[in-house]
TORBAVO-959790 format. One record per residue: x, y, z of N, C-alpha, C in turn. Coordinates in steps of 0.2 Angstrom, whole numbers, plus 5000, padded with zeros to 4 digits. Example, Ala and Ser with C-alpha at 12.3 -4.5 7.8 and 13.67 -1.06 7.14 Angstrom:
<rs>
506649725039506249785039506649845039506449895035506849955036506450005039
</rs>
This chain:
<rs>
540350025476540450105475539750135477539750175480539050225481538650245476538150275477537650275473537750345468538150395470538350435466539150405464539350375463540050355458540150385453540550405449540450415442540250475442539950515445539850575443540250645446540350705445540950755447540350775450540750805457540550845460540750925459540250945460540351015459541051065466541451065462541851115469541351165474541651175479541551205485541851275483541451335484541751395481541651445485542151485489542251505493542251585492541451645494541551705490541951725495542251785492542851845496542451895497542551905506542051965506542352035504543052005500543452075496543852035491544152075488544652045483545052005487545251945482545551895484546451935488546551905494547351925496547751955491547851885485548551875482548551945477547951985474547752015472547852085475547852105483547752165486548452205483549052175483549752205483549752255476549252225470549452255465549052315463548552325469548152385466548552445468548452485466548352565470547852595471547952595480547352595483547052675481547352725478547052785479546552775472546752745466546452725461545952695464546052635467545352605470544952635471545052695476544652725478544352775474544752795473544052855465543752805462543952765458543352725454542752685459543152675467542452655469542152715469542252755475541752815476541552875472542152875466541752955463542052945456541752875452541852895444541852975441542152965436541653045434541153055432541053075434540053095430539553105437539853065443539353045446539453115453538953135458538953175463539453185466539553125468540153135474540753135470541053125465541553145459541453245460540753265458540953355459540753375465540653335472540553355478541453365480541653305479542453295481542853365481542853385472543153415469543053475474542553515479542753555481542953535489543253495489543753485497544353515495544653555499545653565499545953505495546253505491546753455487546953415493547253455498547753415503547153345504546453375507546153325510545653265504545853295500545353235495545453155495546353175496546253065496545853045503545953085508545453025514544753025512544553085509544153125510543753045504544153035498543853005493544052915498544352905501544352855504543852825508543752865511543152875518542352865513542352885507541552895501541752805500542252805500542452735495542352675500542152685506542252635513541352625511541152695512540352685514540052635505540552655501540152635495540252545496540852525498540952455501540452415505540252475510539952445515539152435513538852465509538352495505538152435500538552395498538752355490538652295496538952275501538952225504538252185506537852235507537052235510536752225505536752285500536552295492536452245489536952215487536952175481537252095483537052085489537152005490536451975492536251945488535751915488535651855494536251825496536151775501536351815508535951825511535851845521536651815523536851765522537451725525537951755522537951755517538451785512538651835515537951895515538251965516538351965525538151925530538351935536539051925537539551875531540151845533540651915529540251925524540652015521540552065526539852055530539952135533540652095540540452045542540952015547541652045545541752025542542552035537542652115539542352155536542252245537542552235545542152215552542052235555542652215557543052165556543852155558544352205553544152195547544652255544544652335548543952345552544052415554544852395560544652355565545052335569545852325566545852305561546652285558546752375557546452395555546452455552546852515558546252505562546652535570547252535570547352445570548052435573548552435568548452465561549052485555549352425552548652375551548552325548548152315542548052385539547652375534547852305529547252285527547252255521547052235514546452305514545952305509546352375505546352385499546452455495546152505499545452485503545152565502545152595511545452515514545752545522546552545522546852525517547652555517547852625514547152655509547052715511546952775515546452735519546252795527546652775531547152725531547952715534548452745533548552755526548952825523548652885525548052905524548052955522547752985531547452935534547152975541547652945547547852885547548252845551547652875558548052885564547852875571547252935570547252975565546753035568545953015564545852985560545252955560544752935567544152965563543752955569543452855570543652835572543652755573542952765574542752785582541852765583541552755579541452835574541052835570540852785565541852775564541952695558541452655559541652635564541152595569540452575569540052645569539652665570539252635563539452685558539552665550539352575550539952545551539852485549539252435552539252445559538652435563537752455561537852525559537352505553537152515545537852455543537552445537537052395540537552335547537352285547536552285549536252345551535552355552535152325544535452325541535152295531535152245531535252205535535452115537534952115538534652145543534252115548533552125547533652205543532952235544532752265538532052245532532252285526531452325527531252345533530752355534530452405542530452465541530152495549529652525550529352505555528652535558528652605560528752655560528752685562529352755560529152805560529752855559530252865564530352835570530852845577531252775572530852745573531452695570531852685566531452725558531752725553532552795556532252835560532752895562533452885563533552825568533952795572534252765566533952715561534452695555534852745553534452795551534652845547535452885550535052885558535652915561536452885561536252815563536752745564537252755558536852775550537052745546537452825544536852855540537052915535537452975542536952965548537453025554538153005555538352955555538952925557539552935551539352935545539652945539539852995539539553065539539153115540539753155544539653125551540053145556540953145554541353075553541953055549542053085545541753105539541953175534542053225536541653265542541553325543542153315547542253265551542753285559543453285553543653265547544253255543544553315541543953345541544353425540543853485542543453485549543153525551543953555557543553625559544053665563544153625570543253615572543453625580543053535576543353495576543253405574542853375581543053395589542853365593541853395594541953445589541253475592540653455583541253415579540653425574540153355572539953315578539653265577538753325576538753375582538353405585537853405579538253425573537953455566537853415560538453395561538653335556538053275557537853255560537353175563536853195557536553265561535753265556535853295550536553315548536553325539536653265538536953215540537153145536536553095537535953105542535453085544535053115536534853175535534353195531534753195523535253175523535553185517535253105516535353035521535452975517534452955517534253005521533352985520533353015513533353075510533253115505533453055499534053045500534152955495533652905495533552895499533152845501532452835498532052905499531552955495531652915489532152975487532652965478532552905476532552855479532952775476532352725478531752745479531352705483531252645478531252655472531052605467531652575466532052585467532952555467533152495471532852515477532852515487532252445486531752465482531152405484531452365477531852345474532352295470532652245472533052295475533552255482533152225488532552245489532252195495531852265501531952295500532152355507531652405504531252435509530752495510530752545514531152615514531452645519530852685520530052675517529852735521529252695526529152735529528952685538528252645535528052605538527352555537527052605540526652645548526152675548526052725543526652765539526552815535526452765529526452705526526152715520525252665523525152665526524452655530523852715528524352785532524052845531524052855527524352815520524152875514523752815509523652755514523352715510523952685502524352675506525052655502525352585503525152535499525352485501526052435500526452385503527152365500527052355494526352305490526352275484526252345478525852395482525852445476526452475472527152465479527852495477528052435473528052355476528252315474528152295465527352335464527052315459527152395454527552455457527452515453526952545449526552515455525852555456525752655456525852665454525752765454524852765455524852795458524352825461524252905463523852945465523553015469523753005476523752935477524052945488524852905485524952885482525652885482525852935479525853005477525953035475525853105482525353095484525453125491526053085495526053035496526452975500527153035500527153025492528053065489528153145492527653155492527553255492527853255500527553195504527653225512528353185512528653135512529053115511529953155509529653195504530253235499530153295505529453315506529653385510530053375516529853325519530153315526530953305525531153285519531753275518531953325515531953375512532053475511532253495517531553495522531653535530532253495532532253435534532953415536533453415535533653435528534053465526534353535528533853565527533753645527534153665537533553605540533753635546534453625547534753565547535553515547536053585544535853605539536453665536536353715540535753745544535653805547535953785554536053725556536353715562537053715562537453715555538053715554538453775555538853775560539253835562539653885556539453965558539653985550540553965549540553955555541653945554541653885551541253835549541453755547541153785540540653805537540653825531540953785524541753835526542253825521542453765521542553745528542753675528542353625526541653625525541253565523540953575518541353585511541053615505540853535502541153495505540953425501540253425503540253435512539553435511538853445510539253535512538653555509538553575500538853525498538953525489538353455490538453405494538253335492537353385494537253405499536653435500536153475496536553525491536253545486536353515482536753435477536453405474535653365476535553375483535053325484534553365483534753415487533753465483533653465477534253485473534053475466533753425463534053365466533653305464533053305465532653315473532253295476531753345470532053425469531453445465531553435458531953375454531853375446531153315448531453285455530853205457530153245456530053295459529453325462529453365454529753375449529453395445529153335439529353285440529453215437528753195437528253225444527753175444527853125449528753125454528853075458528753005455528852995448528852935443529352895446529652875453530452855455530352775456529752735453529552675456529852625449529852665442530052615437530952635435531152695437531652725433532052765439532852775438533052835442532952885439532852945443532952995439533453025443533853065437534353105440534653165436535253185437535353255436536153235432535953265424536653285422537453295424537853275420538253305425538653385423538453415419538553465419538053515423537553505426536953505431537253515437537653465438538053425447538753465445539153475440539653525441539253615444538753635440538553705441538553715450537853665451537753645459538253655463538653595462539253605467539853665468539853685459540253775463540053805465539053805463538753875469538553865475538653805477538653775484538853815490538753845494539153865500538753855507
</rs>
């Protein structure tokens, strides 16, 4: 007999890039989708609340996709793992096309959006999570831009087109709110972000501030990380600021999800800015009776 005889091998254990098959038939997929995307308590829970009733289940399905696609890069520690998860996405969007969903939160945007879903943008979206695979680090502000756009614009764009008037024209506007909505996060979440492996704000800019990986790594606070935060948080206000002023006054009403999710994020960006930008040990965040107020005075 061999030199291991006698001893049990450990089974071969095969992760799911989603819930097991056998399992798919018994959820309800619209449940799924709130509990992924919008417990209550959290942002996009009173950002939703003010979409038309009609449109809230795509609307909560479409939040529940990015949160899937988010979690797959997020939280898999092994690169192979999450490239065979995000693989998996990138054929669900396909089955999804063709009214083949199989996942709860694509047999959702199959009920609920069928053929009028903007697919590109799906596309788009999934394309760059996979940018998280590859890259947890950019040199530069053009570069980090193009994520931003790949990822949070494309997001951005498929909520707006779901229930905007004139849909073929709302990438125009939609890109750079969903562009400066997921930098603004990213700000927010730096010491979250550098947990998980990943550093969104560009290498020359923390050079310029005399800001280094290991100071974040290490939750180092400083007077130039503190500056680092100040220009960081502004440039994310302005991109805000500009993205809602380029939004046509006719889509307004229609894009109350959005622009609720955008005056959540000022709010945040100035409780950060009143914190001291302390964002390296702790989240900081905002009530939820804070985030209900915000989102009704939102327009």
């Amino acid at each position: 007999m061999g030199a291991h005889a006698g001893k049990r091998q450990k089974p071969r254990r095969f992760v799911y890039p989603e819930p097991p098959p056998h399992t798919l038939r018994f959820v309800n997929f619209d449940d799924y989708c709130q509990q992924k995307a919008a417990p209550e308590g959290s942002s996009t829970y009173y950002a939703l609340r003010r979409a038309p009733a009609a449109r809230q289940p795509l609307l909560t399905a479409l939040f529940a996709l990015y949160r899937e696609l988010e979690e797959t890069v997020k939280e898999t520690s092994d690169p192979t793992i999450g490239r065979t998860k995000h693989a998996w996405w990138q054929s669900e969007l396909g089955r999804l096309e063709a009214g083949e969903a199989t996942h709860p939160v694509t047999k959702a945007l199959q009920a609920h959006g069928g053929k009028t879903l903007d697919y590109a943008s799906l596309a788009a979206l999934v394309d760059g999570f996979g940018m998280d695979l590859d890259q947890a680090r950019y040199l530069d502000w053009p570069g980090l831009r193009r994520y931003l756009e790949q990822t949070g614009g494309a997001f951005a764009t498929a909520v707006a087109r779901a229930s905007a008037r004139e849909p073929e024209q709302a990438a125009a506007w939609a890109m750079p709110l969903g562009a400066a909505l997921l930098f603004a996060e990213r700000v927010q979440d730096i010491g979250d972000d550098e947990r998980h492996g990943r550093i969104y704000i560009p290498i020359d800019e923390l050079q310029r501030y005399n800001v280094t990986a290991a100071d974040i790594i290490n939750r180092k606070y400083s007077d130039a990380f503190t500056e680092l935060m100040r220009f960081q948080t502004d440039r994310a206000r302005r991109a805000i600021d500009d993205a809602l002023a380029a939004m046509p006054s006719a889509e307004r009403k229609t894009q109350r999800v959005l622009t609720a999710l955008a005056a959540l994020s000022k709010a945040r960006l100035d409780e950060i800015e009143r914190e001291g930008f302390q964002v390296l040990h702790q989240c900081i965040s905002l009530t939820p009776i804070r985030k209900l107020w915000i989102t009704w005075g939102a327009r």
